[in-house]
TORVOBA-596394 format. One line per field, with one value per residue (C-alpha): chain; residue in one letter; x, y, z; residue number from 1. Coordinates in Angstrom, 2 decimals, always signed. Layout:
BEGIN
chaine	A/...
residu	A/...
c1	X/...
c2	Y/...
c3	Z/...
num	NUM/...
This chain:
BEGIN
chaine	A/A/A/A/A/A/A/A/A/A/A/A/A/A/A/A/A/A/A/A/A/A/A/A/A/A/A/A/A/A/A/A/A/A/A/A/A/A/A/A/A/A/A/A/A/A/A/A/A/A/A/A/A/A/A/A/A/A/A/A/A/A/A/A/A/A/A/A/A/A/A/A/A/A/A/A/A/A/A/A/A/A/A/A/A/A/A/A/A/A/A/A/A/A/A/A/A/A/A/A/A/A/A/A/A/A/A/A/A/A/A/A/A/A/A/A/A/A/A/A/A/A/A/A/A/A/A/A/A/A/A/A/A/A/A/A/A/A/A/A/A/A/A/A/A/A/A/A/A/A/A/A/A/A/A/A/A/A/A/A/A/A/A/A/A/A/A/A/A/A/A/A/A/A/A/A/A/A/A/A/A/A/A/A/A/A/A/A/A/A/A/A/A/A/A/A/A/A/A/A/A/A/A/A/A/A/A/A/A/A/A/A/A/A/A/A/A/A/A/A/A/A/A/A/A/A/A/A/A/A/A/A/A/A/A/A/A/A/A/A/A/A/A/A/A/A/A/A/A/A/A/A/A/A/A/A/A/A/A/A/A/A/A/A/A/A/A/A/A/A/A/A/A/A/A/A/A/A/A/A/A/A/A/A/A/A/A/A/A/A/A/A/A/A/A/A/A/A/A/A/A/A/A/A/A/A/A/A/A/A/A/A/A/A/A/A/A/A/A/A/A/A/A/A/A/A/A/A/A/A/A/A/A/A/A/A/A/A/A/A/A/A/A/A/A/A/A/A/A/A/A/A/A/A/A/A/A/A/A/A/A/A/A/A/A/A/A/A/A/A/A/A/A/A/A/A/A/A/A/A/A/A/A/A/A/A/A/A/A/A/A/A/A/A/A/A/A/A/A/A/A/A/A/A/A/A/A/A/A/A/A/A/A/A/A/A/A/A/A/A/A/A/A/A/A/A/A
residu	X/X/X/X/X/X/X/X/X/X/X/X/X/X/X/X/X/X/X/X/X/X/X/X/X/X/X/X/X/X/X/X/X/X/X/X/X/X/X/X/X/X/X/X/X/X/X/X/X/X/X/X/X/X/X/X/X/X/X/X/X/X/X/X/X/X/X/X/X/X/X/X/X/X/X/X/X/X/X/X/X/X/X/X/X/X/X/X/X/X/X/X/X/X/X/X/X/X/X/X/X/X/X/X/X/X/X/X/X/X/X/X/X/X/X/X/X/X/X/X/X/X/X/X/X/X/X/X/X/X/X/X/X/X/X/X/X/X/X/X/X/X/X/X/X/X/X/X/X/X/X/X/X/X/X/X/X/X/X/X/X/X/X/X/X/X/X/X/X/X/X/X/X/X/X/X/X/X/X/X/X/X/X/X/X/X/X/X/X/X/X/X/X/X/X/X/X/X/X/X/X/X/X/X/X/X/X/X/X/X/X/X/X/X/X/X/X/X/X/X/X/X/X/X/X/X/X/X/X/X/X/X/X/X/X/X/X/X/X/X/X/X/X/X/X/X/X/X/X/X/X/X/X/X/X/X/X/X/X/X/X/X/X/X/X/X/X/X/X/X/X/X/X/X/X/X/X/X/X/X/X/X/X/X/X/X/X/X/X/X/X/X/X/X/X/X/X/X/X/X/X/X/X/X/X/X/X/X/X/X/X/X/X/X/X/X/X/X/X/X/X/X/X/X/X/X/X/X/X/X/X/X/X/X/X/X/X/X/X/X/X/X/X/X/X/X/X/X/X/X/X/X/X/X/X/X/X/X/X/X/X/X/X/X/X/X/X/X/X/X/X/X/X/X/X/X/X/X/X/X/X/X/X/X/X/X/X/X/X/X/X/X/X/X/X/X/X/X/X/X/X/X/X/X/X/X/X/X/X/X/X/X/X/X/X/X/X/X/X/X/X/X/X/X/X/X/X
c1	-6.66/-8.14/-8.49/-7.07/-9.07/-11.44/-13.56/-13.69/-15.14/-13.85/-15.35/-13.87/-9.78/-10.73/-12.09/-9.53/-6.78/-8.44/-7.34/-4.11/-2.24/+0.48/+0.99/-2.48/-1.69/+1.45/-0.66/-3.04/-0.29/+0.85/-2.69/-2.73/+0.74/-0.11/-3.51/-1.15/+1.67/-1.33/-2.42/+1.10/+1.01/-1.72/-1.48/+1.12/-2.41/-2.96/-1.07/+2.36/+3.41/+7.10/+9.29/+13.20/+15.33/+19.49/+21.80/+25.15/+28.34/+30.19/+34.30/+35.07/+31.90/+31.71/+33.34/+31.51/+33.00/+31.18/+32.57/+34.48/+30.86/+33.48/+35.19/+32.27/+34.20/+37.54/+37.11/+38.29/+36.44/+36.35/+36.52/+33.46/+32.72/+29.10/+26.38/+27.12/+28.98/+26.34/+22.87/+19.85/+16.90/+13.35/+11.41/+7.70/+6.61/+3.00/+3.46/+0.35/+1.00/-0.77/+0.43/+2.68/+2.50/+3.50/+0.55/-1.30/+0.31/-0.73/-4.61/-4.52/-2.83/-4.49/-7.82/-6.02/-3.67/-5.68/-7.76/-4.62/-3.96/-7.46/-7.23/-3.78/-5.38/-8.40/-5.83/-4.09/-7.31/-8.63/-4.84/-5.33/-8.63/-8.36/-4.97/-6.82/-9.45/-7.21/-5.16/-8.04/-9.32/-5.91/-5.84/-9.45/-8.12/-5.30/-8.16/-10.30/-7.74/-7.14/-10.36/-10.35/-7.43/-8.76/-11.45/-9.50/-7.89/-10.53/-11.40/-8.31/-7.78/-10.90/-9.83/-6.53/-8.20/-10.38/-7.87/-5.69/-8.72/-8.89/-5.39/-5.45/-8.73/-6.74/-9.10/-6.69/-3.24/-0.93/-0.83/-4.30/-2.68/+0.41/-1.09/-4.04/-0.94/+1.62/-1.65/-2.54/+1.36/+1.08/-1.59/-0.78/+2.43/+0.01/-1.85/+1.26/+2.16/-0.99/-1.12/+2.15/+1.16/-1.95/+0.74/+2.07/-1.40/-1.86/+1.04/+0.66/-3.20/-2.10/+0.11/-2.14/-4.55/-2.16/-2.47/-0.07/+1.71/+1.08/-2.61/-4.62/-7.53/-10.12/-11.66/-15.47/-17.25/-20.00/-18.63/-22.25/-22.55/-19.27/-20.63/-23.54/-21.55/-19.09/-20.92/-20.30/-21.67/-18.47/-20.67/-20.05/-17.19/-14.42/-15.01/-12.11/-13.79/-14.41/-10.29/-9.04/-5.83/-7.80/-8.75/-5.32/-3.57/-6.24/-5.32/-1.62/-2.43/-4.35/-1.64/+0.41/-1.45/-1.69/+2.39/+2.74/+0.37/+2.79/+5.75/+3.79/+2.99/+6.65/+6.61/+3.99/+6.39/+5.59/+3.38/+3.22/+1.65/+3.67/+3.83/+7.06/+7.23/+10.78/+12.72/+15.67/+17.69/+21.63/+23.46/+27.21/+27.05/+26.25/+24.25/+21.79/+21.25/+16.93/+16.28/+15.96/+14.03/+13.53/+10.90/+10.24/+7.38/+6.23/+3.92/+3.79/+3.90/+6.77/+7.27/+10.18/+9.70/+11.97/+13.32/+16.14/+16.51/+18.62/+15.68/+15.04/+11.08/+10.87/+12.46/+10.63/+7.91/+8.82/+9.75/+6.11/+4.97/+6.44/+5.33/+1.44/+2.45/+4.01/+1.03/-1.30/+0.78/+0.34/-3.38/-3.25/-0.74/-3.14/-6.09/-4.23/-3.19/-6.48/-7.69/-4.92/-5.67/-9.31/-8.83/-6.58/-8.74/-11.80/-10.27/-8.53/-12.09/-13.78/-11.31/-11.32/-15.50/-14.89/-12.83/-14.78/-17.60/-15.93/-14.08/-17.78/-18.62/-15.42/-16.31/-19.57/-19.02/-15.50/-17.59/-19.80/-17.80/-16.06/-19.56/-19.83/-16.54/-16.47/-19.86/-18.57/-15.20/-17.25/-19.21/-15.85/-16.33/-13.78/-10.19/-8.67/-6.26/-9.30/-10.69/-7.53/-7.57/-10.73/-10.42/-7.43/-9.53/-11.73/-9.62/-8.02/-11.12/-11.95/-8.68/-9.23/-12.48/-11.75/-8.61/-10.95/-13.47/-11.13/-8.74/-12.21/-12.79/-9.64/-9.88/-13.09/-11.64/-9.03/-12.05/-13.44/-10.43/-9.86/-13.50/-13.14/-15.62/-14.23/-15.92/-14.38/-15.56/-15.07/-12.26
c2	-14.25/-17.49/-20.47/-24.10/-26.25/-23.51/-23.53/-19.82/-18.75/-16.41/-13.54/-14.90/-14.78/-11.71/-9.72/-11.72/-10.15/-6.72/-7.24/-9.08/-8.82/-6.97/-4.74/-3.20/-2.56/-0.66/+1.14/+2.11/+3.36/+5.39/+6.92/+7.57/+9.67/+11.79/+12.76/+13.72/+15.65/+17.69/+18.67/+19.28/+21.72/+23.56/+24.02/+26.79/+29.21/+28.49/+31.08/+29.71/+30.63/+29.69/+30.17/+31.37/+31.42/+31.73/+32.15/+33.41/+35.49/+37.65/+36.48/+39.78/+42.33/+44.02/+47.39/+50.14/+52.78/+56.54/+60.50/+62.53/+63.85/+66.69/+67.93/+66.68/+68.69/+66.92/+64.18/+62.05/+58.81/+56.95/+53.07/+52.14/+48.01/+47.61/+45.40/+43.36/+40.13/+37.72/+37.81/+35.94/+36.34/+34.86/+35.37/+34.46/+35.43/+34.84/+34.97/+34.81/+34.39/+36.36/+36.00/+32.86/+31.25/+28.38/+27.54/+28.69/+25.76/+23.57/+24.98/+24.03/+20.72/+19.22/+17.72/+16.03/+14.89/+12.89/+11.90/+10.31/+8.62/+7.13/+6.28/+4.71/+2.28/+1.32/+0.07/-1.80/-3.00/-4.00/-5.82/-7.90/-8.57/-10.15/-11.63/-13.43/-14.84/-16.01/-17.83/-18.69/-20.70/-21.70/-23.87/-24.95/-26.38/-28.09/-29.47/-30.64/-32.27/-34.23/-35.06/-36.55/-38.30/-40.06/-41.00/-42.41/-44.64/-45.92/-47.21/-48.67/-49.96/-52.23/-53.00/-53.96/-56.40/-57.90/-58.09/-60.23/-62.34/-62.79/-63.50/-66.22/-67.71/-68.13/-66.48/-63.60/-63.47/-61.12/-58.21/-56.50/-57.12/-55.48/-52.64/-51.87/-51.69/-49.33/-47.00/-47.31/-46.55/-43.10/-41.91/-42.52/-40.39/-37.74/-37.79/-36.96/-34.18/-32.66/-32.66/-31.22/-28.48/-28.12/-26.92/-24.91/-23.17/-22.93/-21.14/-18.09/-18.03/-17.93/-15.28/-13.17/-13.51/-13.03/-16.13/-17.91/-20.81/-23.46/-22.54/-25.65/-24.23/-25.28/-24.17/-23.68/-23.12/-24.32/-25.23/-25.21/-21.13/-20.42/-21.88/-19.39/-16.09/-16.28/-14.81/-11.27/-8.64/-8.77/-5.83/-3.85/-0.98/+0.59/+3.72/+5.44/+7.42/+3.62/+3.37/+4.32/+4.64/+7.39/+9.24/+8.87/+10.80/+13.11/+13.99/+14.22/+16.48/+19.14/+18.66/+19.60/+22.76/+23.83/+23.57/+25.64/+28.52/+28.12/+28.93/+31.83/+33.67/+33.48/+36.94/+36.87/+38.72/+36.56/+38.78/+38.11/+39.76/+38.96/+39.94/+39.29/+39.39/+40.04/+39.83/+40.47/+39.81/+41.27/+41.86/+42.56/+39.18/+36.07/+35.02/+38.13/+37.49/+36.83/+39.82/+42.16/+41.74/+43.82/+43.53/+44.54/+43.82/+44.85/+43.69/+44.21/+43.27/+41.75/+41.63/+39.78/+40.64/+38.89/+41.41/+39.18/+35.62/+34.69/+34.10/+31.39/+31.88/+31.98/+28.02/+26.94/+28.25/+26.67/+23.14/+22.74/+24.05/+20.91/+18.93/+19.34/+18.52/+15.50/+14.06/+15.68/+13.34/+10.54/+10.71/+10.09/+7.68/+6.13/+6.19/+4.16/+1.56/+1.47/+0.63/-2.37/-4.13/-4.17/-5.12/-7.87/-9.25/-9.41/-11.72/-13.63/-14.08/-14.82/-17.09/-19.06/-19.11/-20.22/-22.69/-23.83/-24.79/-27.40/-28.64/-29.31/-30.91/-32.96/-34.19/-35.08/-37.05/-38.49/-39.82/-41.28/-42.72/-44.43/-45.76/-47.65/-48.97/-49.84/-52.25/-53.68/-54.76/-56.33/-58.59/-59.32/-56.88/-54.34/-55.44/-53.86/-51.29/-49.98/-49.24/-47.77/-45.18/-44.44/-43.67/-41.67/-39.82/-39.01/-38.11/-35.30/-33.93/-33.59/-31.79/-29.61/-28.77/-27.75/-26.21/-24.16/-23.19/-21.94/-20.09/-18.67/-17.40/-15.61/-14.11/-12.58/-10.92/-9.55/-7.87/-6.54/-5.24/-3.66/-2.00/-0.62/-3.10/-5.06/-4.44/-3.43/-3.44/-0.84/-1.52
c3	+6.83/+5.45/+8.42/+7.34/+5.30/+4.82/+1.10/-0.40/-3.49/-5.78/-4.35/-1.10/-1.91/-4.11/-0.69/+1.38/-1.26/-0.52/+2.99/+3.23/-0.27/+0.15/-3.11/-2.26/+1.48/+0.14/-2.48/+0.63/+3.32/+0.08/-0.36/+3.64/+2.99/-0.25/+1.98/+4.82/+2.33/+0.88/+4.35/+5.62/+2.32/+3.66/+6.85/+6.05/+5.44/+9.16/+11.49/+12.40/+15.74/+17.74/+20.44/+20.47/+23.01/+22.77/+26.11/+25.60/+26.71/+25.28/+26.36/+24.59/+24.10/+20.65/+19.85/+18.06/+16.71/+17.73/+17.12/+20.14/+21.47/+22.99/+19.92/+17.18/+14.88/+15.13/+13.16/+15.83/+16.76/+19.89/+20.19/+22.69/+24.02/+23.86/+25.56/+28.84/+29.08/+29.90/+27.44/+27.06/+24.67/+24.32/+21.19/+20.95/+17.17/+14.68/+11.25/+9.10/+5.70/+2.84/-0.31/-1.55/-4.36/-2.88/-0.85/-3.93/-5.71/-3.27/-2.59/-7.18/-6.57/-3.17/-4.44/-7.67/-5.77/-3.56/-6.84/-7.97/-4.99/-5.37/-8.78/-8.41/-5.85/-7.69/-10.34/-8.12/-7.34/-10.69/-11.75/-8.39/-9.12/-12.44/-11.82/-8.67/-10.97/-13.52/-10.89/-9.18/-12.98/-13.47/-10.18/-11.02/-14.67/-12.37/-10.20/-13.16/-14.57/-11.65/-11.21/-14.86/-14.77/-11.14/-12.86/-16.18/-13.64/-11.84/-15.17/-16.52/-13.08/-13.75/-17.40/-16.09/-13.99/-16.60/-18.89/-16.70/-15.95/-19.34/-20.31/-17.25/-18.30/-21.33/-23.64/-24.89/-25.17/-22.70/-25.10/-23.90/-20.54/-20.79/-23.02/-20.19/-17.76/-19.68/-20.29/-16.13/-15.94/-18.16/-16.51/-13.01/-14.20/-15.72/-12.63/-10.83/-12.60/-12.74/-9.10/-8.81/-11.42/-9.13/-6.07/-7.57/-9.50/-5.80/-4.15/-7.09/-6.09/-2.28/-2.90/-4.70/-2.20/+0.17/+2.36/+4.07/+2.54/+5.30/+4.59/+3.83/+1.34/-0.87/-4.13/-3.83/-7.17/-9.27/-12.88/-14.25/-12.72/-14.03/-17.54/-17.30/-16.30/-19.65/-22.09/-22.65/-25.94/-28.05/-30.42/-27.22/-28.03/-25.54/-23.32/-22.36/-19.56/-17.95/-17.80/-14.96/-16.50/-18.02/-14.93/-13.66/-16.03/-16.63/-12.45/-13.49/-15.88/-13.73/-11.41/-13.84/-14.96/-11.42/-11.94/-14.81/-13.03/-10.27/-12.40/-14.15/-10.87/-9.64/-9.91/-7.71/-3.98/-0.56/+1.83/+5.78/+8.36/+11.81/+15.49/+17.84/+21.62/+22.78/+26.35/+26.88/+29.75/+29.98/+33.27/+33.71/+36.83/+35.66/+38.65/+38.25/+34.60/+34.55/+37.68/+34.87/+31.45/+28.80/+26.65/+23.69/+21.02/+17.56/+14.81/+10.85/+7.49/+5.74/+1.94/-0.30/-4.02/-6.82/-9.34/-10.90/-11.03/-13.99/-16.35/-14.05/-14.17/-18.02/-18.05/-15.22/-17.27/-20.47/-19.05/-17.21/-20.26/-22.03/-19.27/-20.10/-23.60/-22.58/-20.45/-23.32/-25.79/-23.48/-23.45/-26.86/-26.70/-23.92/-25.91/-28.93/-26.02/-24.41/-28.28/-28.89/-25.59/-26.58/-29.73/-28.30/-25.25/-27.77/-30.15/-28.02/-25.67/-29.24/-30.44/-26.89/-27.05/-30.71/-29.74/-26.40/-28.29/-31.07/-28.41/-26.27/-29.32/-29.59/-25.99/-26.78/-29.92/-27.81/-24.96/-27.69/-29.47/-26.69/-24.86/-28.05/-28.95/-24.90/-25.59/-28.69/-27.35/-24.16/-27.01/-28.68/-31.99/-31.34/-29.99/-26.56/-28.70/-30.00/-26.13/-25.45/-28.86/-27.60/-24.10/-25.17/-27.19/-24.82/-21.78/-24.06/-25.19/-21.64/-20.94/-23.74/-23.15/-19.35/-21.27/-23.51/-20.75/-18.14/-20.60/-22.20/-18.79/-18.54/-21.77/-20.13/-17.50/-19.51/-22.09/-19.03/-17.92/-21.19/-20.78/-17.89/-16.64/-13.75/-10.39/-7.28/-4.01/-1.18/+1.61
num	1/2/3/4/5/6/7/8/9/10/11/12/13/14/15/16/17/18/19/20/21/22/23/24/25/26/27/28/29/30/31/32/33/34/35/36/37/38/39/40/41/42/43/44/45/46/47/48/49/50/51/52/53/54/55/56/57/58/59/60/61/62/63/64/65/66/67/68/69/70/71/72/73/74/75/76/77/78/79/80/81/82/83/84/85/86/87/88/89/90/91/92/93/94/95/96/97/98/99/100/101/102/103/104/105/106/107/108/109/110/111/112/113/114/115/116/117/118/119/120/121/122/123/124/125/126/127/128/129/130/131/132/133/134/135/136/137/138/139/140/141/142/143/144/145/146/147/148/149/150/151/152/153/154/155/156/157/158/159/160/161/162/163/164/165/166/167/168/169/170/171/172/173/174/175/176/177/178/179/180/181/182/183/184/185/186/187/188/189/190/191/192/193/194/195/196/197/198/199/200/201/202/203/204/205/206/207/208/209/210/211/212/213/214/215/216/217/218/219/220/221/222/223/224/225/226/227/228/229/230/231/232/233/234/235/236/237/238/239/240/241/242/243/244/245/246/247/248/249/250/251/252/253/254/255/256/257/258/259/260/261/262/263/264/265/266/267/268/269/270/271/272/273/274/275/276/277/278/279/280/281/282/283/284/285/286/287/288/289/290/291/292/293/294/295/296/297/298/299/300/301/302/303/304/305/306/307/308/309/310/311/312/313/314/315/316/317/318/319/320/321/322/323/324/325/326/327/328/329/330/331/332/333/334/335/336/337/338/339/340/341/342/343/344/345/346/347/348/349/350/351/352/353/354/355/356/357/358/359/360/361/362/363/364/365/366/367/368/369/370/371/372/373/374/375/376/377/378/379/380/381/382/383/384/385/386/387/388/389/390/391/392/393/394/395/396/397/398/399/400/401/402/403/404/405/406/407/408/409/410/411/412/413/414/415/416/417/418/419/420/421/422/423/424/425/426/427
């Protein structure tokens, strides 16, 4: 978790987001239980072994029904009570199994599964890492433009106070006056909402990051570094292998085959080789019941073979049959997405680099244009509405500049992301 008043990069809250954010720490505990399902499924190879016991007597014993052993010819039958009241039974048993499909299904399914798991979180990992960074430039455009609008202050601060020097010297009238003030007015407004807009660029960043609120952080970055790092080959073309939306459903898709030979070996009977250790205790008194045991053991195999089921098999059959098909139509329907978002990120990222550089040169020729007008109105050529046109001028092609950079280097995440290109590191 970040300290107070600590400055982090943006590989800082991106690692600190690996850690803390809480999406991904889901997406991880849900990993940790698909690994643990997959080994509960095969554990059933392993021998299963148990322990039965029951206690109970019989209020009235049952009554079996035998031939008069004296006159066998008769016909005649003789009603005989059975067993002794009081009963008790332990049952030690092994079963081994042999044959099942169902632990065949999940020896197919086990390693996808877990490749799925794995995949799922590196997407969750790649959406928080580029939704950090683009919250992590949108705060910085917040924090730019406070820093411009400070500084637009300062300076009409000081041409407030020379205009009133002037207008009480008596050499102008109170029109530059007023105007400096209603333009110190705006902007002190401006400021205020930029620094509210900067809260609240904040409190998504923090929450992506997954820091507390009442954390007190700073923004550490080199503009000039971030400048450098925004150029990317927009000849470069998509790979789909790179997406690992890709991957994913290429591991939903062997799952699902592993499904379909599941339903076609249903006919497949359940084989188990198994041992049981019986004693047996009965006694007519209560009180006597464990003096006497009476054990018993044996050990085979045990076999359950499906002969009719309804035609059950053939639509199990047919519907994972249609499920492949479905995730094999999705692929392609994938592959068309995968194309659109590229398509998509790369002209918005060379529209925004378009734009990024006319509006550098709109800067430059602003800041220009301003230094000038700013000397001549000092030596009396130009009037003060001109200053103020001017400064104007300039402070938005400042804003749009740092409006053009930082939405540029959105854009760039999102043509990476569309590559397959953003980089994740290890937890």
């Amino acid at each position: 978790m970040a300290q107070e008043n600590q400055k982090l990069t943006l590989d800082d809250l991106i690692q600190i987001a690996y850690q803390n954010q809480p999406v991904l720490r889901m997406t991880m505990i849900e990993r940790e239980i698909i690994d643990n399902n997959v080994k509960s499924s095969l554990s059933g190879w392993l021998p299963q072994a148990g322990l039965e016991a029951d206690y109970f007597r019989y209020f009235e014993q049952p009554v079996a029904i035998f031939p008069d052993f004296n006159n066998p010819g008769s016909g005649n039958v003789q009603e005989v009570r059975t067993g002794v009241p009081f009963n008790s039974n332990l049952n030690f048993f092994v079963n081994q199994s042999i044959v099942n499909n169902d632990l065949f299904r999940a020896k197919g399914q086990a390693n996808y599964l877990r490749a799925s798991a794995e995949q799922n979180l590196e997407l969750v990992k790649i959406e928080l890492n580029v939704n950090t960074s683009k919250a992590f430039f949108e705060a910085l455009l917040s924090q730019e433009e406070i820093r411009i609008r400070e500084e637009d202050i300062q300076r009409q601060e000081r041409q407030l106070k020379d205009a009133r020097s002037l207008y009480e010297a008596g050499i102008t009238d109170n029109i530059d006056y007023k105007r400096a003030r209603i333009a110190l007015q705006n902007s002190r407004s401006a400021l205020f909402q930029a620094r509210e807009q900067y809260q609240v660029s904040m409190a998504r960043l923090k929450e992506l990051a997954g820091i507390s609120g009442a954390a007190q952080i700073e923004l550490d970055y080199e503009l000039n570094e971030l400048i450098e790092q925004v150029q990317l080959d927009t000849l470069e073309g998509v790979d789909y292998g790179k997406r690992y939306e890709s991957r994913y459903l290429m591991s939903q898709k062997s799952i699902q085959e592993a499904e379909l030979a599941f339903s076609r070996r249903t006919f497949l009977p359940n084989i188990d080789a198994f041992f049981n250790y019986n004693i047996i205790y009965q006694t007519l008194d209560g009180s006597q019941l464990f003096n006497t045991a009476f054990p018993n053991s044996l050990a085979g195999f045990r076999m359950a073979f499906p002969i009719f089921q309804g035609g059950r098999r053939n639509y199990e059959i047919r519907a994972a049959d249609l499920q492949l098909k479905q995730l094999e139509v999705a692929q392609e329907e994938l592959q068309l997405q995968i194309n659109r978002e590229h398509q998509e990120a790369l002209s918005a990222y060379k529209a925004y680099l378009y734009e990024w550089k006319i509006q550098e040169e709109i800067k430059d020729t602003a800041e220009e244009i301003y230094n000038t007008i700013s000397l001549q109105y000092e030596e009396g050529v130009k009037n003060f509405l001109e200053v103020i046109q001017a400064e104007t001028d300039l402070r938005t092609s400042r804003i749009n500049y740092i409006n053009a950079l930082f939405r540029l280097m959105a854009s760039k995440m999102d043509l990476l992301k569309a590559r397959g290109e953003v980089q994740t590191e290890e937890l």
